[in-house]
N, C-alpha and C positions, 0 to 999 in steps of 0.2 A: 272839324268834321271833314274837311276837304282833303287833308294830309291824312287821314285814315280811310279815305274811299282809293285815295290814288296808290296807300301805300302795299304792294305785292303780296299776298302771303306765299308762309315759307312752307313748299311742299314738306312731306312727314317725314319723307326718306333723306333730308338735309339737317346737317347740325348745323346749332346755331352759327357758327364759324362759316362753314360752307357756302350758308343763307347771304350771309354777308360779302361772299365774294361774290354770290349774284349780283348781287345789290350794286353790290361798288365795285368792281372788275380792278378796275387802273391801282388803288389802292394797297388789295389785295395783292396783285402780283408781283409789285416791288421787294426789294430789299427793303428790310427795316432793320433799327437798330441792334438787334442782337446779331443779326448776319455781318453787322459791320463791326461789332465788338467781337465777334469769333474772331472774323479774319485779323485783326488790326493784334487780340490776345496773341493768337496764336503765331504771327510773321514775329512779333516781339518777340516770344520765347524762342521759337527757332533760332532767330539771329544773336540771340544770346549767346544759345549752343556754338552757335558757328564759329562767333566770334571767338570765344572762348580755346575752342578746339583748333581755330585757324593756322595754317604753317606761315612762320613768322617770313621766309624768306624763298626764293625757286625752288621749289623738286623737282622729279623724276618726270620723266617723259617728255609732254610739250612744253610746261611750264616757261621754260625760259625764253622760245620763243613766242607764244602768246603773250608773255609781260612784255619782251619790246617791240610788237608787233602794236601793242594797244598805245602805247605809251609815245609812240612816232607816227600812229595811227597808219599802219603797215597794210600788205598782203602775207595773211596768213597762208600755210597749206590748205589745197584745194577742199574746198569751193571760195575761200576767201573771207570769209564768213565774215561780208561789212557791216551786216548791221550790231551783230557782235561786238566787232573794231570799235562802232560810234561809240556802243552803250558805254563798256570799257573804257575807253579814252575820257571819259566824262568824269570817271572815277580817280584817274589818276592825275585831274587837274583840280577836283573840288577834296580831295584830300591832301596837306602840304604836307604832312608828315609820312613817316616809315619810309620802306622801299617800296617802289615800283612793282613789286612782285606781288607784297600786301596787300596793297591800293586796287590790285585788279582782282585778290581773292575775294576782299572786300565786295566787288560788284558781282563775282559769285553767290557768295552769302546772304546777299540782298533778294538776287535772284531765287534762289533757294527758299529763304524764308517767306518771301513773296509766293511762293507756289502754295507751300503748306495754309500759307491764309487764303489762298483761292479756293481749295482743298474745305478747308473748314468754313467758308461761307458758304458754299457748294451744298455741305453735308448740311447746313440750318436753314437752308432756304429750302433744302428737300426735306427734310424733318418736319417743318411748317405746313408744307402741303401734306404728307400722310398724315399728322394729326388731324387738318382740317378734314380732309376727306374717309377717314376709315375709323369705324370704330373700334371701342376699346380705349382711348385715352381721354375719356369723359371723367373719369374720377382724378387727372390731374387737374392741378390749380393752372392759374395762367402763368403763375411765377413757375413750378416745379416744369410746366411745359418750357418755357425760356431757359433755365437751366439744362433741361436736357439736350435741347440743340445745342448750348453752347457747348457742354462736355465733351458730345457726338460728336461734332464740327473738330474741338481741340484733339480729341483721340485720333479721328483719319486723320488729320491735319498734320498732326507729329509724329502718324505711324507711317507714314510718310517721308519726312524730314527727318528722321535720324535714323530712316532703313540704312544699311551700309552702303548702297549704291549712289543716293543723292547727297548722304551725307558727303562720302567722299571726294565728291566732284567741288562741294559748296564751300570747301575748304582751303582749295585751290585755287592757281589762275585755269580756267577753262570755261569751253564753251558751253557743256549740256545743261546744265541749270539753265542758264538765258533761255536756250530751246524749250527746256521744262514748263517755263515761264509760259513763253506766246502757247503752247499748247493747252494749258490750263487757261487760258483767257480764252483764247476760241472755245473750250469746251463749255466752261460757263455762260458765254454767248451764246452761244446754241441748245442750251438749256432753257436758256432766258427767253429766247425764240421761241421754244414749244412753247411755254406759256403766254406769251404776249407776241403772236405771230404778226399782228398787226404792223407793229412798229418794224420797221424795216432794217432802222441802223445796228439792232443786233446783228442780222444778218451779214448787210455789206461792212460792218467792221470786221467782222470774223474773217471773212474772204480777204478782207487789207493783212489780217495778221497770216492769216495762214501765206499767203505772197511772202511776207518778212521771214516766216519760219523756213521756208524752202530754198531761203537763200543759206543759209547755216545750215538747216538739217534738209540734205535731199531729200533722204529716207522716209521725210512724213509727207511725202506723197499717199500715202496709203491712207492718211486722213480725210483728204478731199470726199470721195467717194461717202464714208460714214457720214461725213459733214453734209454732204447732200442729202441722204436719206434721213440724216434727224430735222432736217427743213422741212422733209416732206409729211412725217409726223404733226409737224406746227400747224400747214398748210401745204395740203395736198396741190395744188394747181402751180404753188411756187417751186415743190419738189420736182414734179414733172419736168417744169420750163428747166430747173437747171441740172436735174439729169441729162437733159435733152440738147440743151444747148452752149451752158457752162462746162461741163464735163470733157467732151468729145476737143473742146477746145483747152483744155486743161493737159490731157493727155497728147496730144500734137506739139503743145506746149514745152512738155517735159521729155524730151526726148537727147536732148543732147550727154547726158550722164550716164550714170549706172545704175540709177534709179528709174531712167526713163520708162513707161509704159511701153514701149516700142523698139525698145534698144536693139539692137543686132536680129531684126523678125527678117525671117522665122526661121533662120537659122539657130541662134539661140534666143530663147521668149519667154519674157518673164510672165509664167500662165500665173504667181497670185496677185501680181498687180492685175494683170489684163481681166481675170476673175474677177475682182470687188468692182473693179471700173464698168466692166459687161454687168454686172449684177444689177448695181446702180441704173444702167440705162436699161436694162430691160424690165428694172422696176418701173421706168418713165415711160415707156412704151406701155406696159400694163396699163397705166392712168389715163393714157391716152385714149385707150379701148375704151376702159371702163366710163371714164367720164367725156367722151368724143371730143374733146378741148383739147390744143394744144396753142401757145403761145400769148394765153391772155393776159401773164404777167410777164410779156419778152420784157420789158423794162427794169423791172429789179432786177431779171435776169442779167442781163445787158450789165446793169452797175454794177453788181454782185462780181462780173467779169472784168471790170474797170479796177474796180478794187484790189482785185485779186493780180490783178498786171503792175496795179501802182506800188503796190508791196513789194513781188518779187521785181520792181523796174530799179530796185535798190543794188542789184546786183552791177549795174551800169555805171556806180561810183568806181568798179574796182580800174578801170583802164585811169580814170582821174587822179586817183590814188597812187597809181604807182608811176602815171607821170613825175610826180616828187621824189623818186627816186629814194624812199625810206631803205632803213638796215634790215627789214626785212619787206623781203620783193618778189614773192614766189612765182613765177611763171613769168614773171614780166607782162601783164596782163595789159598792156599799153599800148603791145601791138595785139593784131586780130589772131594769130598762131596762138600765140601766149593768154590771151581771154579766154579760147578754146580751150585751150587747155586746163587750163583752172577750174571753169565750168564744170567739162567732160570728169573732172578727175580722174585725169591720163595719168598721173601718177602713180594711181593703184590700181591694183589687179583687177580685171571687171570681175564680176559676181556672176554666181552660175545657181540659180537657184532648185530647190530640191526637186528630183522628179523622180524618188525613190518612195514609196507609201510604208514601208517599215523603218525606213529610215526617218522621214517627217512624224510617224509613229514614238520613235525615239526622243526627237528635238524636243517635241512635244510634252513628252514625260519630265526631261531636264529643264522644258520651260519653268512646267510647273512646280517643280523641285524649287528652281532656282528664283522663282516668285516665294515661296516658302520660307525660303532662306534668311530674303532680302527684307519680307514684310512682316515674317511672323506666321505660323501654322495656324496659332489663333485666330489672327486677321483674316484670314482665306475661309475659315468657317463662317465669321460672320458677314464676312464678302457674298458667300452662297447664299445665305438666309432671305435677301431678297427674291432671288431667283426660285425659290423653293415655293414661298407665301405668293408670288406674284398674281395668281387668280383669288389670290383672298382682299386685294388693292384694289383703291380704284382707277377707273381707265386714265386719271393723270397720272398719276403715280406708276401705272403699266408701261404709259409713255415714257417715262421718266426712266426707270429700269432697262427698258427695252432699249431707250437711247442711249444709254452707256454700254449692254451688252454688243447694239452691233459697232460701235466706235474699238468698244476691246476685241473686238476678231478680226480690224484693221491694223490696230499698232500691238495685238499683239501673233496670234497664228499666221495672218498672212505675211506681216513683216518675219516672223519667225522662218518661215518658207523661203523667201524673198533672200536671207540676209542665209541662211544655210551654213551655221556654224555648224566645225567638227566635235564628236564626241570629247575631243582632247577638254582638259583643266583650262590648257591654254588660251583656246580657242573661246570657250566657254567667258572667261573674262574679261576676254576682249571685245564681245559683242551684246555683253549685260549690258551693256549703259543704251545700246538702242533700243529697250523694252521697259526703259524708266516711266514714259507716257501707260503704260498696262501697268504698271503697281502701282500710279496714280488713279487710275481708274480705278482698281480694286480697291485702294482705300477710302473713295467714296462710297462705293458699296457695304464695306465696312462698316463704313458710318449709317448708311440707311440703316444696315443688319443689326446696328447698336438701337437703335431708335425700335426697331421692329422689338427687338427680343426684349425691349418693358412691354410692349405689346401681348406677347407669348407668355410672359408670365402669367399673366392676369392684375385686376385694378389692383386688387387688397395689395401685393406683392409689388408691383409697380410704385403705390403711391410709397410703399416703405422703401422701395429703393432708392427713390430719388429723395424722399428725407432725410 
């Protein structure tokens, strides 16, 4: 009698599912086993392919010096890219056989296949909440629902991993895949955050990776910024504090490159960084207004910035590094000129971003072409499909959607701006691999838009689909 006076009822408008994550919060919001059999399927199959497809020996371009750059645990060309160095170098001691050139394609293909499983947990841990929360998949069993995440999950997952762009990298010796990597972990972090805002360590790990990511890729500077605003999603008062006061020290931060927020102002200025970074805080500003608070959580804040400094404080191995005087030693980064250097990548040409609106008009069109290409026309349709339904979801799932679309108008329109390639073929192929993070995002959408359109059918048509 006791346990049925104490026990909640379930308001009318919750499925039983739903009822349940009341009930049991901690529970619900986990990972469970099918989100772990996606990822774990799906990185196996990838790295299959990889392996399979891998070049037996060096090619073309960097290849040769990134295999003995790993392999002597070197300075690579600017920015040095240490944590790179480590990962690699790890590979080419706990493998004794092939060449050296292999062994470090090898921790590409790892990398690689490791994405596409982030990729497909991603897509079944957000398939689990729209079931739970929206109706319409009431006439699936619990099994046909497990089945359809995992599908979902394995389609983004591999629509993904064997696009031409990641493929191609995961085959090789090189560094974007790794980048691919930390990026897809910070994204699911902060996914993970909007639903369990509580716990904090999603947060400040995400801030440690993103640190690690900025030491190899400058260019995802332009994440910070979305990274903030999908915290604030989570927990408004925590977004505030680190618009407010993580940010502004982020961007003072990043100034020595060509990526800097600040670089050469205001004689030349890069307006889409300074744009999403301005946006960002004058979202915190907003909150500020609206809820007359500021600084009640300075302490995540604070760690969240700790994090974020101990990650990129990895960039400080490189002067240690090339004290050893390895066969590859770019800049000499052992003195203070030579560290600058590397950092700054004074090596190459600084960047001059668009400030042409028929011409960003243009980029724009070839973006999306060139996302078409790489993921599939297919893909892109059911990429929209969430965007289209999104008032028909409910408010997590809104959160959900809405946090992936503003992370994609950071890595992909404003870096697109930012990075200002020319109409040429040439140009075009040389700066696809920085817009790899935006066809990973799309294939999570993807994945929702797979999940949604048994939805769109209807039950009758649904339950025969997944039969």
């Amino acid at each position: 009698m006791a346990d049925e006076i104490n026990q909640p009822d379930a308001p009318s408008d919750l499925t039983p599912a739903a009822f349940a994550r009341v009930v049991a919060p901690d529970k619900a919001e986990r990972f469970d086993r099918v989100d772990g059999f996606s990822l774990a399927l799906t990185s196996f199959l990838a790295l299959a392919v990889y392996l399979y497809t891998m070049a037996p020996d060096v090619t073309l371009g960097d290849s040769g010096m990134f295999s003995t750059g790993s392999f002597y645990g070197g300075v690579v060309n600017p920015p040095g890219y240490p944590v790179w160095t480590i990962y690699s170098w790890v590979f080419t001691r706990i493998l004794p056989f092939s060449n050296i050139a292999w062994r470090v394609s090898v921790g590409s293909a790892v990398a690689g296949a490791l994405t596409s499983g982030i990729v497909a947990l991603t897509v079944s841990y957000g398939a689990r909440i729209l079931m739970e929360d929206s109706a319409g998949f009431e006439q699936l069993t619990a099994c046909q629902k497990r089945w359809l995440r995992m599908v979902c999950g394995y389609v983004a997952g591999m629509a993904l991993g064997l696009s031409g762009t990641v493929w191609r990298k995961a085959v090789i010796a090189d560094v974007r895949t790794f980048s691919l990597l930390l990026f897809a972990a910070i994204l699911c972090l902060a996914l993970r955050w909007m639903m369990e805002p509580g716990k904090r360590r999603f947060l400040c790990t995400g801030f440690f990776l993103s640190g690690l990511l900025l030491t190899d890729s400058q260019e995802m500077v332009v994440t910070l910024p979305g990274f903030v605003l999908i915290a604030a999603l989570g927990d408004r008062n925590v977004g505030r504090d680190l618009a407010l006061i993580v940010l502004p020290l982020i961007a003072i931060s990043t100034t020595w490159n060509h990526f800097g927020v600040w670089t050469d102002f205001p004689r030349h200025w890069s307006w889409p960084l300074l744009t999403i970074f301005a946006a960002a805080s004058a979202f915190g500003l907003l909150l500020v207004v609206s809820t007359r608070l500021f600084g009640p959580r300075w302490k995540l804040a604070l760690l969240c910035q700790i994090s974020f400094l101990l990650g990129s404080s990895l960039c400080l191995c490189l002067p240690a590094i090339s004290m050893t005087n390895p066969p590859v030693n770019w800049g000499y980064p052992r003195t203070v000129e030579g560290f600058s250097h590397v950092l700054a990548r004074a090596q190459y040409e600084r960047l001059f971003p668009t400030n042409d609106v028929g011409q960003y008009a243009d980029q724009l069109w070839v973006f999306v072409k060139m996302s078409g290409r790489e993921l599939g026309w297919v893909y892109l349709l059911f990429a929209a499909l969430p965007l289209c339904l999104i008032l028909q979801t409910s408010t997590r799932v809104r959160k959900w959607v809405f946090a992936l679309l503003l992370m994609l108008v950071c890595v992909g329109p404003a870096l697109l701006a930012e990075v200002n390639p020319s109409a040429d073929r040439m140009s075009q192929e040389l700066t696809m691999y920085y817009f790899m993070p935006s066809f990973m995002i799309l294939s999570v959408l993807a994945g929702l838009g797979l999940v949604l359109s048994i939805r769109v059918m209807g039950p009758s048509q649904s339950v025969n689909v997944i039969s």
